[in-house]
N, CA, C and O atoms as a Tripos MOL2 file, in Angstrom:
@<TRIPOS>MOLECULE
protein
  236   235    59     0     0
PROTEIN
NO_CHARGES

@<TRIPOS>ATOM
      1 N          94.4310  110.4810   81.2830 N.3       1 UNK1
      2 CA         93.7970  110.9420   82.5040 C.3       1 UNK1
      3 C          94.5040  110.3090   83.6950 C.2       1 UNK1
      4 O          94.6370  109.0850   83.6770 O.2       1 UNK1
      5 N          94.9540  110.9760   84.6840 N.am      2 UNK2
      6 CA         95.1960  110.4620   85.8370 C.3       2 UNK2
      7 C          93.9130  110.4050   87.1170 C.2       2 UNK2
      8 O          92.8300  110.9730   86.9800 O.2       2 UNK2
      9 N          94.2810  109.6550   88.2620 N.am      3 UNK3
     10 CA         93.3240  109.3330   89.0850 C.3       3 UNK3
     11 C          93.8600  109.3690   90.2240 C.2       3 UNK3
     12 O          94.8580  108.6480   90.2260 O.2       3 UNK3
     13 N          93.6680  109.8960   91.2670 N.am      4 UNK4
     14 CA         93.8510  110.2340   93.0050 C.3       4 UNK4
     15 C          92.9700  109.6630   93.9570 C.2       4 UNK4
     16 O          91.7610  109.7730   93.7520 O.2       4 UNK4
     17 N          93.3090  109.1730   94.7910 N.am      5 UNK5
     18 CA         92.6480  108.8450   96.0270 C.3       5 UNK5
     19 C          92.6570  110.1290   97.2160 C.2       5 UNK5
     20 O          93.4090  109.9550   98.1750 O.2       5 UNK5
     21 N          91.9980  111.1570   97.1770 N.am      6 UNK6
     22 CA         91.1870  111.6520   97.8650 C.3       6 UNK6
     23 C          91.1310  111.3000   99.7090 C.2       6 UNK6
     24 O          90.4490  110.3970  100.1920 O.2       6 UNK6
     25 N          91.7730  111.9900  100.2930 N.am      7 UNK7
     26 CA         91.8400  111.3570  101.8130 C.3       7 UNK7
     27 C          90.6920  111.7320  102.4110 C.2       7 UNK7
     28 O          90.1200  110.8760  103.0860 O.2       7 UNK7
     29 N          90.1300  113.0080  102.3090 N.am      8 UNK8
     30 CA         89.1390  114.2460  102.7500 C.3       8 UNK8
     31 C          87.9010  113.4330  102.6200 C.2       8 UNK8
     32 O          86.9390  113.3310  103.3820 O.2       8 UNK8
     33 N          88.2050  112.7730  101.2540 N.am      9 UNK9
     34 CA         86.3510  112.2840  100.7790 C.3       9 UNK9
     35 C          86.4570  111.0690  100.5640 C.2       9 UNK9
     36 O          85.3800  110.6450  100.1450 O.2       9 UNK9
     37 N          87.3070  110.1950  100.6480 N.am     10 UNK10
     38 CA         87.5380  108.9630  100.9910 C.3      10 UNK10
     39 C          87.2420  108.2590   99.4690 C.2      10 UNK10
     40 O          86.7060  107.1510   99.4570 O.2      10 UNK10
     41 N          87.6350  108.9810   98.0690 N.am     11 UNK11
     42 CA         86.9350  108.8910   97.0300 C.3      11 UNK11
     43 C          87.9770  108.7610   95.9950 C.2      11 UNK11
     44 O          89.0010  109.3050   96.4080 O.2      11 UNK11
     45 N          88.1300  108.2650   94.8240 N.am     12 UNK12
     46 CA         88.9190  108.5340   93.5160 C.3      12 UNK12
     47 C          88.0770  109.9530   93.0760 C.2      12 UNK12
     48 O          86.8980  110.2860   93.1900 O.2      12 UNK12
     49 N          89.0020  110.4590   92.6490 N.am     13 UNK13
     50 CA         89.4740  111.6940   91.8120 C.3      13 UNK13
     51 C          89.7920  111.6610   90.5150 C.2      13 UNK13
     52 O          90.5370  110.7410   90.1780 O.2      13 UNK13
     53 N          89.5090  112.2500   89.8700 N.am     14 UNK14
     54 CA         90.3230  112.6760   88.4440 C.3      14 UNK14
     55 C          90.6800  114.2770   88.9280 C.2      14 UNK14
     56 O          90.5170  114.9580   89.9390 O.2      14 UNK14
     57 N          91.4940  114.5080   87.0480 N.am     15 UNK15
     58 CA         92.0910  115.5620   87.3220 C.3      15 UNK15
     59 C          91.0930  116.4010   86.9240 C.2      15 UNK15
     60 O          91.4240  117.5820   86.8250 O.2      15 UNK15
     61 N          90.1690  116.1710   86.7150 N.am     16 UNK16
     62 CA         88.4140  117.3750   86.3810 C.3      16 UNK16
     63 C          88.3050  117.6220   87.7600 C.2      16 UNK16
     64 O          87.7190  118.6810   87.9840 O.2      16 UNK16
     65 N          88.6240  117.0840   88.6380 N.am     17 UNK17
     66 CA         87.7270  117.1460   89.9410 C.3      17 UNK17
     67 C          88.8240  116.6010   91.0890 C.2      17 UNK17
     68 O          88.4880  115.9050   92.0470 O.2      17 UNK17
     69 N          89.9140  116.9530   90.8750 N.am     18 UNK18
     70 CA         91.2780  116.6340   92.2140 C.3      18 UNK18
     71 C          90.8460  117.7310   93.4400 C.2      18 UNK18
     72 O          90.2540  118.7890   93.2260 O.2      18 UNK18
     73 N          91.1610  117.3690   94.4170 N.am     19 UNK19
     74 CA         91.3910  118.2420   95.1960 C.3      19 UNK19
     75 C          92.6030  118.6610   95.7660 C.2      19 UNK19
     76 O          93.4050  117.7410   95.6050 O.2      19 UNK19
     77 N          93.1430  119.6300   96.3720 N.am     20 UNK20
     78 CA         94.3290  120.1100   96.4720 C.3      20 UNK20
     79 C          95.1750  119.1560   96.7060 C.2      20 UNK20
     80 O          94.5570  118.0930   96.7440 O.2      20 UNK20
     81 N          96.4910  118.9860   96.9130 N.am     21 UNK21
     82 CA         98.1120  118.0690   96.6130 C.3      21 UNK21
     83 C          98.2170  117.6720   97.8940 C.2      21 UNK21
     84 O          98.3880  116.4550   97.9690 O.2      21 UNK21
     85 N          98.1680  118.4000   99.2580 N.am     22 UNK22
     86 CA         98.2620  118.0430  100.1570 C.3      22 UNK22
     87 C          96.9520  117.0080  100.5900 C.2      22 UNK22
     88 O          96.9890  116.6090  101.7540 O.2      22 UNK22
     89 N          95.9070  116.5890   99.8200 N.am     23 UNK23
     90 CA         94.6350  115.8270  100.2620 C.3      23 UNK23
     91 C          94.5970  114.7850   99.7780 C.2      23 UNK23
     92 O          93.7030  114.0670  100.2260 O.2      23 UNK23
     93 N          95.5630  114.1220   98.5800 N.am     24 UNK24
     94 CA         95.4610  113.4010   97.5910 C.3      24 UNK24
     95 C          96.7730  112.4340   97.7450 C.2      24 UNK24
     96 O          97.8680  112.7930   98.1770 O.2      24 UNK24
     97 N          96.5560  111.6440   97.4720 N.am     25 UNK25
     98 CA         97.6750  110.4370   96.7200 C.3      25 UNK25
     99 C          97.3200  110.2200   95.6480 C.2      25 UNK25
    100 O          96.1720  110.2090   95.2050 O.2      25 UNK25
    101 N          98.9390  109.9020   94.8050 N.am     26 UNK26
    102 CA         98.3670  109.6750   93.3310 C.3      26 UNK26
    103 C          99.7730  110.9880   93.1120 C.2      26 UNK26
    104 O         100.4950  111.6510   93.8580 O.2      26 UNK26
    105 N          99.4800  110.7410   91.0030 N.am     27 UNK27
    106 CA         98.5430  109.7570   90.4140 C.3      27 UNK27
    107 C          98.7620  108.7660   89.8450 C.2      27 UNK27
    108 O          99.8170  108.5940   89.2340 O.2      27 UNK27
    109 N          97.9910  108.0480   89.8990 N.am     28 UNK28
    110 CA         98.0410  106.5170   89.4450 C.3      28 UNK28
    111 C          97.1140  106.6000   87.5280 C.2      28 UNK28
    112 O          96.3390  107.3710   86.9620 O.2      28 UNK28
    113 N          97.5810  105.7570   87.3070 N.am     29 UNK29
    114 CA         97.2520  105.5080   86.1790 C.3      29 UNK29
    115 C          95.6810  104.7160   86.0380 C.2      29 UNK29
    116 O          95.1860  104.5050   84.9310 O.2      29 UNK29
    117 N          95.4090  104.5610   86.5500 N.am     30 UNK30
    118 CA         94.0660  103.6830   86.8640 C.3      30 UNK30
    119 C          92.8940  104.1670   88.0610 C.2      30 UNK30
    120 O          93.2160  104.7830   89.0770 O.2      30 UNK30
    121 N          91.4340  103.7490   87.7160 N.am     31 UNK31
    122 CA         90.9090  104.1250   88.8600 C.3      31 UNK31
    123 C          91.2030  103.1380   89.6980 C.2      31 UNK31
    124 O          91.7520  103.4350   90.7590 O.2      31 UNK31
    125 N          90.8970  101.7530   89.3950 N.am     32 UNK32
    126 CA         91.3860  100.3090   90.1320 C.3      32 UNK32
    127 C          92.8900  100.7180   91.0460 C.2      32 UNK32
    128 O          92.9800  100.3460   92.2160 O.2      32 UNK32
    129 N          93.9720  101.4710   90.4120 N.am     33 UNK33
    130 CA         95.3050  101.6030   91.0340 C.3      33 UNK33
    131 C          95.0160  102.7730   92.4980 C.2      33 UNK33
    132 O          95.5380  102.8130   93.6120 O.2      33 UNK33
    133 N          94.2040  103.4180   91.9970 N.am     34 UNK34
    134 CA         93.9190  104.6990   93.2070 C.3      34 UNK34
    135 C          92.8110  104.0680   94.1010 C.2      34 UNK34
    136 O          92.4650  104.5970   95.1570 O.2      34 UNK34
    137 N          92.2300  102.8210   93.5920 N.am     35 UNK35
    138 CA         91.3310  102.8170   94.7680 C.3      35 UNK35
    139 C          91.9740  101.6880   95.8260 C.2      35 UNK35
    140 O          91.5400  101.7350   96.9770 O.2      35 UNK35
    141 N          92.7240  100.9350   95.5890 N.am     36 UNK36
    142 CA         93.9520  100.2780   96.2880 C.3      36 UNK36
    143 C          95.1660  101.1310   97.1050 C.2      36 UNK36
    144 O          95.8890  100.6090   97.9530 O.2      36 UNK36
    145 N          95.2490  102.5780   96.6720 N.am     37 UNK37
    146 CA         96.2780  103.0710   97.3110 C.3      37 UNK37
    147 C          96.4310  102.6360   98.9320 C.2      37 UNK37
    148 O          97.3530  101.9760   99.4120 O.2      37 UNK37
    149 N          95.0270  103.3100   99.7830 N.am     38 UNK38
    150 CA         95.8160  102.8890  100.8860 C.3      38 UNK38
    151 C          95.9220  101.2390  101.5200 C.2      38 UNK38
    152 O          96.3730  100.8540  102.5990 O.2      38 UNK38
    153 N          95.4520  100.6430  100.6410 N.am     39 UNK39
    154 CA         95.5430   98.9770  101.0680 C.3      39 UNK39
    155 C          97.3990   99.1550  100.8900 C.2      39 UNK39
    156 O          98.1950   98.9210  101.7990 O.2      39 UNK39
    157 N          97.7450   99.5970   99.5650 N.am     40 UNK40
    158 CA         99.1640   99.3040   99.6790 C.3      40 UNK40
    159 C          99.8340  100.0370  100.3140 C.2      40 UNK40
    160 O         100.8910   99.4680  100.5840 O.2      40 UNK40
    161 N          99.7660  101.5780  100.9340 N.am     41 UNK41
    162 CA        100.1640  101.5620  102.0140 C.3      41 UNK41
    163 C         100.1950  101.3530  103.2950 C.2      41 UNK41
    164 O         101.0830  101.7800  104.0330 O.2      41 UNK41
    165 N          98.9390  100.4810  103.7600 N.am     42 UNK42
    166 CA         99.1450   99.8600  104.8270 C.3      42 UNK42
    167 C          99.6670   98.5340  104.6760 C.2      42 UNK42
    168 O         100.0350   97.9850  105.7140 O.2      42 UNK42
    169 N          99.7970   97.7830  103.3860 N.am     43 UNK43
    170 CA        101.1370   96.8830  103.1220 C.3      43 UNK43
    171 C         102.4710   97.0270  103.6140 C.2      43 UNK43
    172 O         103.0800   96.2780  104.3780 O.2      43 UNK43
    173 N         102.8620   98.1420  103.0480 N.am     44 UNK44
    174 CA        104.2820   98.6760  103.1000 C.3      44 UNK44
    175 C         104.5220   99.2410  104.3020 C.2      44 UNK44
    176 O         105.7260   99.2140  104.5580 O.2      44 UNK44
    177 N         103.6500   99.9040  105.4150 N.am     45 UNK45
    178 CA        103.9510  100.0050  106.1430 C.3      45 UNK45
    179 C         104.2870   99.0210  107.3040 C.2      45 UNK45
    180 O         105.2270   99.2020  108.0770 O.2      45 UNK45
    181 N         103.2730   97.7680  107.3630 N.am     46 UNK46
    182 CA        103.3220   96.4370  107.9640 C.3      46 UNK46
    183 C         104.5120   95.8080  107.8210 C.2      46 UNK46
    184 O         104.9990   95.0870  108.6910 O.2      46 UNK46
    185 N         105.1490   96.1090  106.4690 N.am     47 UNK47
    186 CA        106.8450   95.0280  106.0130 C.3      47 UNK47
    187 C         107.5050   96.0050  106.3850 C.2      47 UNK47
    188 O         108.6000   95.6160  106.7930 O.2      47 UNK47
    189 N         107.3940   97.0540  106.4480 N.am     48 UNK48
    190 CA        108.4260   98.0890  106.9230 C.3      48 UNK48
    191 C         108.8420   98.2470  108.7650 C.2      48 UNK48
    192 O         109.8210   98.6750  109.3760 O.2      48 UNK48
    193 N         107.5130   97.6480  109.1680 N.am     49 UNK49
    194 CA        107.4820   97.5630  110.6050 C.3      49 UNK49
    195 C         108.4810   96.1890  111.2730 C.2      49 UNK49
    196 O         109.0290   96.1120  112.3730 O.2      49 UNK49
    197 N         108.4560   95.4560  110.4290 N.am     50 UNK50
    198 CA        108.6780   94.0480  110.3510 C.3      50 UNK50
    199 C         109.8280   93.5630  110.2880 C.2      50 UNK50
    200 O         110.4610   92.6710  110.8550 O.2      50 UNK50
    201 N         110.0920   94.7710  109.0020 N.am     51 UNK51
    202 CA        111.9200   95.1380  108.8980 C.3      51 UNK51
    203 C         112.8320   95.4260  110.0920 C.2      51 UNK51
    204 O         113.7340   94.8130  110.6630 O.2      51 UNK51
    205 N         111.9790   97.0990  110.2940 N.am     52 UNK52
    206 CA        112.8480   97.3980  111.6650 C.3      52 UNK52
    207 C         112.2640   96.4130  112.5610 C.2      52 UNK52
    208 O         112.9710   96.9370  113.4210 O.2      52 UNK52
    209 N         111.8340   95.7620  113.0040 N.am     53 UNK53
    210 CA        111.7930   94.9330  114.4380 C.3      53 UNK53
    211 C         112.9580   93.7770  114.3880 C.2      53 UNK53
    212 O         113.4880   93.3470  115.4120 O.2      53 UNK53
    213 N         113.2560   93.3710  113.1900 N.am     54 UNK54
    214 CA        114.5700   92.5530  112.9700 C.3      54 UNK54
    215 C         115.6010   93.3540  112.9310 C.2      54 UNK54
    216 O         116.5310   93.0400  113.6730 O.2      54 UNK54
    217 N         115.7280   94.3480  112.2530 N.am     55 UNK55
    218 CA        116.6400   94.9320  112.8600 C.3      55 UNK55
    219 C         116.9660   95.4840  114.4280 C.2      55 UNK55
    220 O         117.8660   95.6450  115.2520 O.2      55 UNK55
    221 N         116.5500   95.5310  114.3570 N.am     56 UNK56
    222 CA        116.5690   95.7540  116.5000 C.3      56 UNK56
    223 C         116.7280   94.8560  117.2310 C.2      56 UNK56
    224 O         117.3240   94.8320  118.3080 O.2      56 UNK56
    225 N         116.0210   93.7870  116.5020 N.am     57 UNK57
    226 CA        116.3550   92.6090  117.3810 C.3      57 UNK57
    227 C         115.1250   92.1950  118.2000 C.2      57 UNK57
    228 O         115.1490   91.5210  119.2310 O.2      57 UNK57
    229 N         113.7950   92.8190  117.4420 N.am     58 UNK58
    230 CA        112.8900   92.1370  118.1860 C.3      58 UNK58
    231 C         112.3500   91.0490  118.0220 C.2      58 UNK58
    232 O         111.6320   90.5430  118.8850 O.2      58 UNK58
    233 N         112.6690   90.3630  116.5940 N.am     59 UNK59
    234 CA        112.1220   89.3910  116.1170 C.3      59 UNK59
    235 C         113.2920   87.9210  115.9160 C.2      59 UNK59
    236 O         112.8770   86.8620  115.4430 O.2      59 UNK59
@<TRIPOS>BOND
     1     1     2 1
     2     2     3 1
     3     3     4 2
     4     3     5 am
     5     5     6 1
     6     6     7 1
     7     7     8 2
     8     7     9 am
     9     9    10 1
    10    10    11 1
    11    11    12 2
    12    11    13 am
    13    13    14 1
    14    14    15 1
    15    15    16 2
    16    15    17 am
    17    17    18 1
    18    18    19 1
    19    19    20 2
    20    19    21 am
    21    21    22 1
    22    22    23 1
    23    23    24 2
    24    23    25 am
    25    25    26 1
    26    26    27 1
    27    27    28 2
    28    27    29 am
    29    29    30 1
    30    30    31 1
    31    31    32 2
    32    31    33 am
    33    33    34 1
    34    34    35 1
    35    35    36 2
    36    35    37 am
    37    37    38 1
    38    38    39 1
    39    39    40 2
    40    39    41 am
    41    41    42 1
    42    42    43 1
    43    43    44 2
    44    43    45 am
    45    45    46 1
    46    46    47 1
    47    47    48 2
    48    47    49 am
    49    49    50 1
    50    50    51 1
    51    51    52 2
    52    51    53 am
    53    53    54 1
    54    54    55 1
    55    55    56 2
    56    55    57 am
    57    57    58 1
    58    58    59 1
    59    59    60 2
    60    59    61 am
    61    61    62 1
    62    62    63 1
    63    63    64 2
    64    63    65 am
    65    65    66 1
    66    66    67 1
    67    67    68 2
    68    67    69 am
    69    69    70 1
    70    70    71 1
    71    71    72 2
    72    71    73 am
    73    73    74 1
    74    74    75 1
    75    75    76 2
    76    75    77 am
    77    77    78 1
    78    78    79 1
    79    79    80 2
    80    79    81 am
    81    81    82 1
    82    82    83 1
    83    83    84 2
    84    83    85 am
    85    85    86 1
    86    86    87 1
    87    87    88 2
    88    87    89 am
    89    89    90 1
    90    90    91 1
    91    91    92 2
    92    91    93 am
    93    93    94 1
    94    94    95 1
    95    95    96 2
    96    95    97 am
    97    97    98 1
    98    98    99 1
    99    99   100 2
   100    99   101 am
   101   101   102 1
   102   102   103 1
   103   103   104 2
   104   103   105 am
   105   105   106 1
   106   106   107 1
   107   107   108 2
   108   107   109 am
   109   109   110 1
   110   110   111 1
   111   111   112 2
   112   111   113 am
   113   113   114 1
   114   114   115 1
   115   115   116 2
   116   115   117 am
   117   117   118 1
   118   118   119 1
   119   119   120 2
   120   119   121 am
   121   121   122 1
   122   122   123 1
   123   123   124 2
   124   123   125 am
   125   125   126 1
   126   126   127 1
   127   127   128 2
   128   127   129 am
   129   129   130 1
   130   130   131 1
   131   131   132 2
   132   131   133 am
   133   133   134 1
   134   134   135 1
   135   135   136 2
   136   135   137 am
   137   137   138 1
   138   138   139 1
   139   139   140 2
   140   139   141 am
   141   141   142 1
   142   142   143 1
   143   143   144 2
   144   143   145 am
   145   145   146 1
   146   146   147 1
   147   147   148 2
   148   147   149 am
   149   149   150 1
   150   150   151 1
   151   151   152 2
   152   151   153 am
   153   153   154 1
   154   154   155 1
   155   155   156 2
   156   155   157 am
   157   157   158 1
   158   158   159 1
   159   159   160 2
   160   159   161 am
   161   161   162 1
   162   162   163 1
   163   163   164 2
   164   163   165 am
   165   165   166 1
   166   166   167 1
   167   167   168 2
   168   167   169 am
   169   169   170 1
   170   170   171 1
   171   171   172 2
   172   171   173 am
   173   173   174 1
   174   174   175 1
   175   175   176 2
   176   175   177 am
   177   177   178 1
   178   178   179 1
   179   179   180 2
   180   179   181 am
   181   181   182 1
   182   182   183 1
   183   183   184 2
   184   183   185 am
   185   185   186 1
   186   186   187 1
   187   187   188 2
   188   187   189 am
   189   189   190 1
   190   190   191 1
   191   191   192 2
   192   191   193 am
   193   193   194 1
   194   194   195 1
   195   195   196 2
   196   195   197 am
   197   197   198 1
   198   198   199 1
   199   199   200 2
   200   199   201 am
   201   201   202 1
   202   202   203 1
   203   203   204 2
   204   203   205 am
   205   205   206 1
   206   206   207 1
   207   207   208 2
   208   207   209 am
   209   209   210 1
   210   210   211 1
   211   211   212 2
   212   211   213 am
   213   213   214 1
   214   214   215 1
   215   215   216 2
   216   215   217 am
   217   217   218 1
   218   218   219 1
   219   219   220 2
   220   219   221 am
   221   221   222 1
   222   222   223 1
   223   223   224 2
   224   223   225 am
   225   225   226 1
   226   226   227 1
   227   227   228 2
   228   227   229 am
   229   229   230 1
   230   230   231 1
   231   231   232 2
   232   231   233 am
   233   233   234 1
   234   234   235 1
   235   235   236 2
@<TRIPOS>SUBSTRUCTURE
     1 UNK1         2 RESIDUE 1 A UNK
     2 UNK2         6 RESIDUE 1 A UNK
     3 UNK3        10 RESIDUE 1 A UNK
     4 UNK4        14 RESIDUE 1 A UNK
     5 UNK5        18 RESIDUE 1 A UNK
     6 UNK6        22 RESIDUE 1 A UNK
     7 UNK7        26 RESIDUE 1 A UNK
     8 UNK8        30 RESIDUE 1 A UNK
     9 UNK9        34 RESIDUE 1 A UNK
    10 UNK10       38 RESIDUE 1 A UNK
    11 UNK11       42 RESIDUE 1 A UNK
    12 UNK12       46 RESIDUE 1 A UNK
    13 UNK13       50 RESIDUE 1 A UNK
    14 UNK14       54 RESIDUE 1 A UNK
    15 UNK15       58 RESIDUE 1 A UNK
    16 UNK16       62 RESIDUE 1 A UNK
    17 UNK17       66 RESIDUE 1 A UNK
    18 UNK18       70 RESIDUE 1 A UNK
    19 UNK19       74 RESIDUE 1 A UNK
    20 UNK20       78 RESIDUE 1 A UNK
    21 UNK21       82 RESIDUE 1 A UNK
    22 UNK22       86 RESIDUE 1 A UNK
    23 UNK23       90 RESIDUE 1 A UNK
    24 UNK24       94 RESIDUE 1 A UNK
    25 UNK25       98 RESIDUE 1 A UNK
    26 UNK26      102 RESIDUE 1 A UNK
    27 UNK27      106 RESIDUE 1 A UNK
    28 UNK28      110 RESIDUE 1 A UNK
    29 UNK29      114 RESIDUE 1 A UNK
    30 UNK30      118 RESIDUE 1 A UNK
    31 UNK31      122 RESIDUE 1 A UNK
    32 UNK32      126 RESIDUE 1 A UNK
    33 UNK33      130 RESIDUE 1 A UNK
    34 UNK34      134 RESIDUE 1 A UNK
    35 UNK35      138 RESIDUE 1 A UNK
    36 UNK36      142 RESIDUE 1 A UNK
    37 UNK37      146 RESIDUE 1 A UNK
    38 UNK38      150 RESIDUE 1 A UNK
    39 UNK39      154 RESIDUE 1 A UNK
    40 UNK40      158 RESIDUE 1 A UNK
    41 UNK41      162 RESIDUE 1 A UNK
    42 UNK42      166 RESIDUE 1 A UNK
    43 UNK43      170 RESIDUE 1 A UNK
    44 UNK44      174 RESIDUE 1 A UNK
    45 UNK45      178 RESIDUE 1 A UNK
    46 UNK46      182 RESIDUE 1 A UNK
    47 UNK47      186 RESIDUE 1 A UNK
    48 UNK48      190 RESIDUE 1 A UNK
    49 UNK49      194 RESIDUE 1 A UNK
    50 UNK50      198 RESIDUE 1 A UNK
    51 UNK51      202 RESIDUE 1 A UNK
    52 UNK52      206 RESIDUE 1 A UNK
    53 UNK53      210 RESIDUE 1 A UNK
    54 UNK54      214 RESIDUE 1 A UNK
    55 UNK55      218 RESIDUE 1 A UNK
    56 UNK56      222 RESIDUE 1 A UNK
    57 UNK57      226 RESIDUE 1 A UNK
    58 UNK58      230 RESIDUE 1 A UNK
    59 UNK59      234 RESIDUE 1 A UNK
């Protein structure tokens, strides 16, 4: 079984009950992994911000 994080309904998903591709992240192998999704992308986006500012030269 795979599992989605749901943007629309702010919810894990399975694939009984996904909602369309464009609404979803995933899938993750876990409900625990989908209900972390956007913690880790607001991780990755924070080191990614962090990146380019050294590169530029803001840091």
């Amino acid at each position: 079984m795979h599992y989605y994080w749901c943007t629309d309904h702010n919810r894990v998903e399975t694939d009984k009950d996904v909602c369309p591709a464009n609404r979803v992240l995933g899938p993750y192998k876990s409900r625990a992994e989908a209900e972390g999704a956007l913690q880790r992308i607001s991780e990755r986006e924070a080191r990614i911000k962090e990146e380019d500012a050294r590169w530029a030269g803001d840091n």
